[in-house]
DSSP file (Angstrom, degrees, kcal/mol; ACC not computed):
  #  RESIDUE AA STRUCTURE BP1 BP2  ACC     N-H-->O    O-->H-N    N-H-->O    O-->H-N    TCO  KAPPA ALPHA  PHI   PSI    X-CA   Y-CA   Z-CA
    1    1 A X              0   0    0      0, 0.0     2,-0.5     0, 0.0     3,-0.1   0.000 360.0 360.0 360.0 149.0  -77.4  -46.6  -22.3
    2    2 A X    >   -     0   0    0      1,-0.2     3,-2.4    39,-0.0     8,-0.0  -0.870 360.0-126.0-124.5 152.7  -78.6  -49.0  -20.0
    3    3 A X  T 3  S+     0   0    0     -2,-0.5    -1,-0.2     1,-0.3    25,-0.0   0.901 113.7  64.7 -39.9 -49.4  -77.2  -52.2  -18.2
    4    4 A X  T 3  S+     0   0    0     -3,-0.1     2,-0.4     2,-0.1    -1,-0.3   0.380  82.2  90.6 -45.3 -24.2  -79.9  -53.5  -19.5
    5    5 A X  S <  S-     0   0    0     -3,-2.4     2,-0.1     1,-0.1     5,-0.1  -0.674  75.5-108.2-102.3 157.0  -79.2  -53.2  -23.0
    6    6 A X     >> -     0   0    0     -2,-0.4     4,-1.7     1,-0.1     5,-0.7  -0.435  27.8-111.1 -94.7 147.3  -77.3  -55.8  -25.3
    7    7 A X  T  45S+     0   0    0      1,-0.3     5,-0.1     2,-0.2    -1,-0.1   0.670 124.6  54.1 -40.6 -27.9  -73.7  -55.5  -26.7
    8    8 A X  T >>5S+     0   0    0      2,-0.1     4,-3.2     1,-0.1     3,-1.1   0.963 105.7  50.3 -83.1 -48.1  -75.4  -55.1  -30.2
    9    9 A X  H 3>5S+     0   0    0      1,-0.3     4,-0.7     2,-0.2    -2,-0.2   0.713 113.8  48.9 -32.1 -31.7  -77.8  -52.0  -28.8
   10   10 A X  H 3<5S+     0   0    0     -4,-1.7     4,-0.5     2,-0.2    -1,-0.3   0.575 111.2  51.9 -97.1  -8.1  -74.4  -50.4  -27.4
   11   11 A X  H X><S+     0   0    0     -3,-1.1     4,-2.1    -5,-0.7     3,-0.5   0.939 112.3  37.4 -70.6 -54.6  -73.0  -51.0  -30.6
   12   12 A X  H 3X S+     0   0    0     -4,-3.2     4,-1.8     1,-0.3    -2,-0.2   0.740 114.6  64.8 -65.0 -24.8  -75.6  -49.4  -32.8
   13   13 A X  H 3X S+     0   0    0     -4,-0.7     4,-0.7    -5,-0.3    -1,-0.3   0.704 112.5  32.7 -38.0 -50.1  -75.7  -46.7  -29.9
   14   14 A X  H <4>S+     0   0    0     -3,-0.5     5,-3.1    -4,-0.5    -2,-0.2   0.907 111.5  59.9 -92.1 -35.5  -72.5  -45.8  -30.6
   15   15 A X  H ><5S+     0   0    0     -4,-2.1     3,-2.5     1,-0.3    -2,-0.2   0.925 110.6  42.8 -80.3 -56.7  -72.2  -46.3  -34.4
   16   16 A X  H 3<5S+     0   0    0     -4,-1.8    -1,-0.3     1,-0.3    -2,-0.2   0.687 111.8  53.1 -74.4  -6.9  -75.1  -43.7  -35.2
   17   17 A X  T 3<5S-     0   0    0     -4,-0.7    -1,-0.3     2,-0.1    -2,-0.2  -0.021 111.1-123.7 -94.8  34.7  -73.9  -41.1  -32.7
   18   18 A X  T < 5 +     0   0    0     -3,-2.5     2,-0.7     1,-0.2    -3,-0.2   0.889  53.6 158.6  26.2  64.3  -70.4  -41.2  -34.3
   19   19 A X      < -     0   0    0     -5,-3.1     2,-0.6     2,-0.1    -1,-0.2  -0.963  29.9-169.4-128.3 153.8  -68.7  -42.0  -31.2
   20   20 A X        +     0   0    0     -2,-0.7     2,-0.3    -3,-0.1    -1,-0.1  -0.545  46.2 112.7-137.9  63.9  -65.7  -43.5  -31.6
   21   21 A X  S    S-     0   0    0     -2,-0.6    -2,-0.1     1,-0.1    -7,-0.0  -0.813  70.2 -88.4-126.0 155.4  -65.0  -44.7  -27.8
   22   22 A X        -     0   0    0     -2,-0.3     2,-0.2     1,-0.0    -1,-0.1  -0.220  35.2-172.3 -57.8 149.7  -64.7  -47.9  -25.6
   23   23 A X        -     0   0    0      2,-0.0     2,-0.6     0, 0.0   -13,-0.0  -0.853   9.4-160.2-152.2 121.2  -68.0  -49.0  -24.2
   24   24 A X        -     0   0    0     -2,-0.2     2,-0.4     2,-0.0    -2,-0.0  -0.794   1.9-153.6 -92.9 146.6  -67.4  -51.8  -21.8
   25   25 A X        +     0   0    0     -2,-0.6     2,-0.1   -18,-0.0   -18,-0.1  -0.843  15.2 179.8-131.2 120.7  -70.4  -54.5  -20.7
   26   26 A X        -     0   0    0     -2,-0.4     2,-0.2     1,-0.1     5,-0.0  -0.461  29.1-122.1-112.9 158.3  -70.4  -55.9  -18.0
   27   27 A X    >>  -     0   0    0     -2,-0.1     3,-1.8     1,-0.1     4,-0.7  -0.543  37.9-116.6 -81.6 171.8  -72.8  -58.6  -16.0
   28   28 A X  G >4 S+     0   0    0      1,-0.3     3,-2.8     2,-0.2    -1,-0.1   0.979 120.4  57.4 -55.1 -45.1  -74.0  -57.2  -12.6
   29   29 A X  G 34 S+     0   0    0      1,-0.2    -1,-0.3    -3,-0.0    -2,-0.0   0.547 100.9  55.6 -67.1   4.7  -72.3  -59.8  -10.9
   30   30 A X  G <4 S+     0   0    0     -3,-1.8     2,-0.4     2,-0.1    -1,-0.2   0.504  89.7 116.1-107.3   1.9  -68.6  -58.5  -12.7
   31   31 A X    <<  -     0   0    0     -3,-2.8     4,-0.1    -4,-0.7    -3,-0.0  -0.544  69.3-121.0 -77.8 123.2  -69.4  -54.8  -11.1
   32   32 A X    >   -     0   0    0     -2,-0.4     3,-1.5     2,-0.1     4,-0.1  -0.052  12.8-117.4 -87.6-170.6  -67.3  -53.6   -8.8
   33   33 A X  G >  S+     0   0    0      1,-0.3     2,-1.5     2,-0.1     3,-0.7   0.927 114.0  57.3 -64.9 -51.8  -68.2  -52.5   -5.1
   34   34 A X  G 3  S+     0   0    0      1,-0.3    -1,-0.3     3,-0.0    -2,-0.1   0.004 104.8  52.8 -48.2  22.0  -67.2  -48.6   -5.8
   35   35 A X  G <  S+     0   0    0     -3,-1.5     2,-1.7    -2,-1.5     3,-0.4  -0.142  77.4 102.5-129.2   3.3  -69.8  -48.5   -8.8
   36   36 A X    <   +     0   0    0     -3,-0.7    -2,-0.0     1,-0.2    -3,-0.0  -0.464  34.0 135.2-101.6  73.4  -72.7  -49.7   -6.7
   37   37 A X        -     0   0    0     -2,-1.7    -1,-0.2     2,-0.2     3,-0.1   0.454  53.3-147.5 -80.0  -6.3  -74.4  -46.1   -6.2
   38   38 A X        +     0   0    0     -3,-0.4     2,-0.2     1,-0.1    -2,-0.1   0.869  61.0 109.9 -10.3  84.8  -77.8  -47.6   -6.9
   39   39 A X        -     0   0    0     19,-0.0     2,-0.5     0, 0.0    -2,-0.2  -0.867  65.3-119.3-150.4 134.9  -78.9  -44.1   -8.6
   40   40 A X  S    S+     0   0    0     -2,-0.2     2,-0.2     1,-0.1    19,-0.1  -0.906  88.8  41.0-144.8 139.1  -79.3  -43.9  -11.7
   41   41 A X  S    S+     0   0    0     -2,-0.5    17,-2.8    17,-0.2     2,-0.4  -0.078  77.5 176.2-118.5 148.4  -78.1  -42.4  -14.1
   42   42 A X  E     -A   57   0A   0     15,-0.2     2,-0.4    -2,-0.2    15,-0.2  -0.961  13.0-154.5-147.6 127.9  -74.4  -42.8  -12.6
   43   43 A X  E     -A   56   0A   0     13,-1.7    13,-1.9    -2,-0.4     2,-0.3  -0.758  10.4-175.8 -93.4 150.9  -71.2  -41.6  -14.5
   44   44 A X  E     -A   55   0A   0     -2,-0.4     2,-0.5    11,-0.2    11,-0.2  -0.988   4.7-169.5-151.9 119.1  -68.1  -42.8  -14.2
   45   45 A X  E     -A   54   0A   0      9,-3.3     8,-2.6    -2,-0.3     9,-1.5  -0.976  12.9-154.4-162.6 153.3  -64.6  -41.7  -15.7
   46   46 A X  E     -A   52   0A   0     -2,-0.5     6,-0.2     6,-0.2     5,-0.1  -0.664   6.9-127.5-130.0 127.2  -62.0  -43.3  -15.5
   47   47 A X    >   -     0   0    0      4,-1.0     3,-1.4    -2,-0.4    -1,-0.1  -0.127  38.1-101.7 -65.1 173.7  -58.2  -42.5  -15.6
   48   48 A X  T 3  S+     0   0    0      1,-0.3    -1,-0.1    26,-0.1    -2,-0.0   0.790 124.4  56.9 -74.8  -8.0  -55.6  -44.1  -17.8
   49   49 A X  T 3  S-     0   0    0      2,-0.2    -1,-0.3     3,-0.0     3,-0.1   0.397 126.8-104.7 -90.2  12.5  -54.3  -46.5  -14.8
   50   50 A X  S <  S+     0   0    0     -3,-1.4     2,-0.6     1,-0.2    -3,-0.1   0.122  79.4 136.1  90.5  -9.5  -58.1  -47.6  -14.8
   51   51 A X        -     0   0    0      1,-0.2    -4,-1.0    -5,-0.1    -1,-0.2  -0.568  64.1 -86.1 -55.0 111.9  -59.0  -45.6  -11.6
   52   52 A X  E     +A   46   0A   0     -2,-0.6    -6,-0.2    -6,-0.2    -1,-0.2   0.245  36.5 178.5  -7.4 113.8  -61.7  -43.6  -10.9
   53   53 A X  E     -     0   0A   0     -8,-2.6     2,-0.3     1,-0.7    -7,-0.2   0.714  66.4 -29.5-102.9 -32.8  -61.3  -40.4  -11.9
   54   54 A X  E     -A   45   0A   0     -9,-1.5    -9,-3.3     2,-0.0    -1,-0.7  -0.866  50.8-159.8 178.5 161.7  -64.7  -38.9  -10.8
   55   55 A X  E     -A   44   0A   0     -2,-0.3     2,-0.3   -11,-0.2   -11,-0.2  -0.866   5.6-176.6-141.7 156.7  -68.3  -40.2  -10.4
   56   56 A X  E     -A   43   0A   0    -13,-1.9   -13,-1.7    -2,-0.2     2,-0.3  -0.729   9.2-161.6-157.2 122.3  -71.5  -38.2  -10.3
   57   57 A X  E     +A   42   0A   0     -2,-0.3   -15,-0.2   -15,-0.2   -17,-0.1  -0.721  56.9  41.7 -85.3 142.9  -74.9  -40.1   -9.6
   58   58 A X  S    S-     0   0    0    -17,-2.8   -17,-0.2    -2,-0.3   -15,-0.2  -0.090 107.1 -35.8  92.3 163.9  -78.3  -37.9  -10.8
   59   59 A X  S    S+     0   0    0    -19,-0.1     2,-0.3    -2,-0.1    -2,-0.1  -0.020  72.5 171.7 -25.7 129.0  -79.0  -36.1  -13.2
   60   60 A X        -     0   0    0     -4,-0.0     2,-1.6     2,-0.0    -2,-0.1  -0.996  41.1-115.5-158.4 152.7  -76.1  -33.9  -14.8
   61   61 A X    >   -     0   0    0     -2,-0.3     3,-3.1     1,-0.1     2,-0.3  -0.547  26.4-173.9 -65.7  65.4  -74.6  -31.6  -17.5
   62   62 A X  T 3  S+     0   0    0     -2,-1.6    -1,-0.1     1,-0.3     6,-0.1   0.406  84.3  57.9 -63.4  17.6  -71.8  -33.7  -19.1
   63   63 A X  T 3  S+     0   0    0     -2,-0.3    -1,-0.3     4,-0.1     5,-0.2   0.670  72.7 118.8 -86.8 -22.8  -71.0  -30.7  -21.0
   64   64 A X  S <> S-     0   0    0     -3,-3.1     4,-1.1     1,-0.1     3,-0.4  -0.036  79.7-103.0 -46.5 155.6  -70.4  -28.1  -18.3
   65   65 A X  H  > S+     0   0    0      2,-0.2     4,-1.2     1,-0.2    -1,-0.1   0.354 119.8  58.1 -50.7 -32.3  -66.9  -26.7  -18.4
   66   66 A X  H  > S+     0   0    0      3,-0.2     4,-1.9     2,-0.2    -1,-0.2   0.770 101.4  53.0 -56.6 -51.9  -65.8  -28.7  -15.6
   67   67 A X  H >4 S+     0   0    0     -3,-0.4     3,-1.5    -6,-0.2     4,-0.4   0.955 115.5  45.3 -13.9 -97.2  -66.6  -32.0  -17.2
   68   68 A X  H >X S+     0   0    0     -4,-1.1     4,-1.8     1,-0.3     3,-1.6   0.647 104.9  55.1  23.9 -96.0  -64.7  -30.9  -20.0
   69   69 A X  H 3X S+     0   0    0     -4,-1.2     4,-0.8     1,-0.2    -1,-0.3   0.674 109.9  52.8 -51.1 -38.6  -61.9  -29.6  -18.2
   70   70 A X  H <X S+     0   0    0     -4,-1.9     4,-1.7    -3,-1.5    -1,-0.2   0.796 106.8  44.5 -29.9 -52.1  -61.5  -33.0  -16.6
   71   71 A X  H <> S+     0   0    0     -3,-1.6     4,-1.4    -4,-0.4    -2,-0.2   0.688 115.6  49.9 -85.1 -26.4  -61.5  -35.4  -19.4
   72   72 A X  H  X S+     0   0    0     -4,-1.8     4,-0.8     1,-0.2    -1,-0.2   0.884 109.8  53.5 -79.9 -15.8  -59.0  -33.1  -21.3
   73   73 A X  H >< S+     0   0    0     -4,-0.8     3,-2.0    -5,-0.2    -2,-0.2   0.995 112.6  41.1 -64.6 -47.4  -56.9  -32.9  -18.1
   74   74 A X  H >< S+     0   0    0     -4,-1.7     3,-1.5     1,-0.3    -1,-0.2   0.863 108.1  62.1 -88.1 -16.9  -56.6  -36.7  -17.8
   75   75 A X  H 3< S+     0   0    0     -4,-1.4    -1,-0.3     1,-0.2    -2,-0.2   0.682 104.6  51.2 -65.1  -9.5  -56.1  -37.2  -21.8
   76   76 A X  T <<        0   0    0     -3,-2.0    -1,-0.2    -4,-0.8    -2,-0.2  -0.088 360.0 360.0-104.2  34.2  -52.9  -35.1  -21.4
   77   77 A X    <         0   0    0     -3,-1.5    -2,-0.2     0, 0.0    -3,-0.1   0.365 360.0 360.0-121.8 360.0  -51.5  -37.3  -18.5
């Protein structure tokens, strides 16, 4: 997905990959400073008090074991 694409594009994005997740869209000017990596691709995941949980700018394996092991950690907190 890109900033660049419209609230219906992240819908339909989402609908045919069966994912059944938040997708927030924001304008540039509503981005906050700690997101301004200007790299992209940039991940971002985010804890349940809305903090930054980790970030990774470049190219990456969201599947590695670590990844993972993150997202399940902060889904049991």
């Amino acid at each position: 997905m890109s900033r660049l694409d419209s609230p219906f594009a992240v819908r339909s994005y989402a609908y045919r990959n069966h994912l059944d997740l938040p997708f927030y869209i924001t304008e540039d000017e509503d981005v906050p400073e700690s997101m301004h990596l200007n790299q992209y691709p940039s991940t971002f995941i985010y804890a349940r008090d809305g903090s930054i949980a980790g970030q990774h700018a470049g190219a990456g394996n969201r599947s590695d074991e670590s990844v993972i092991s993150c997202i399940d950690h902060l889904k049991s907190e």
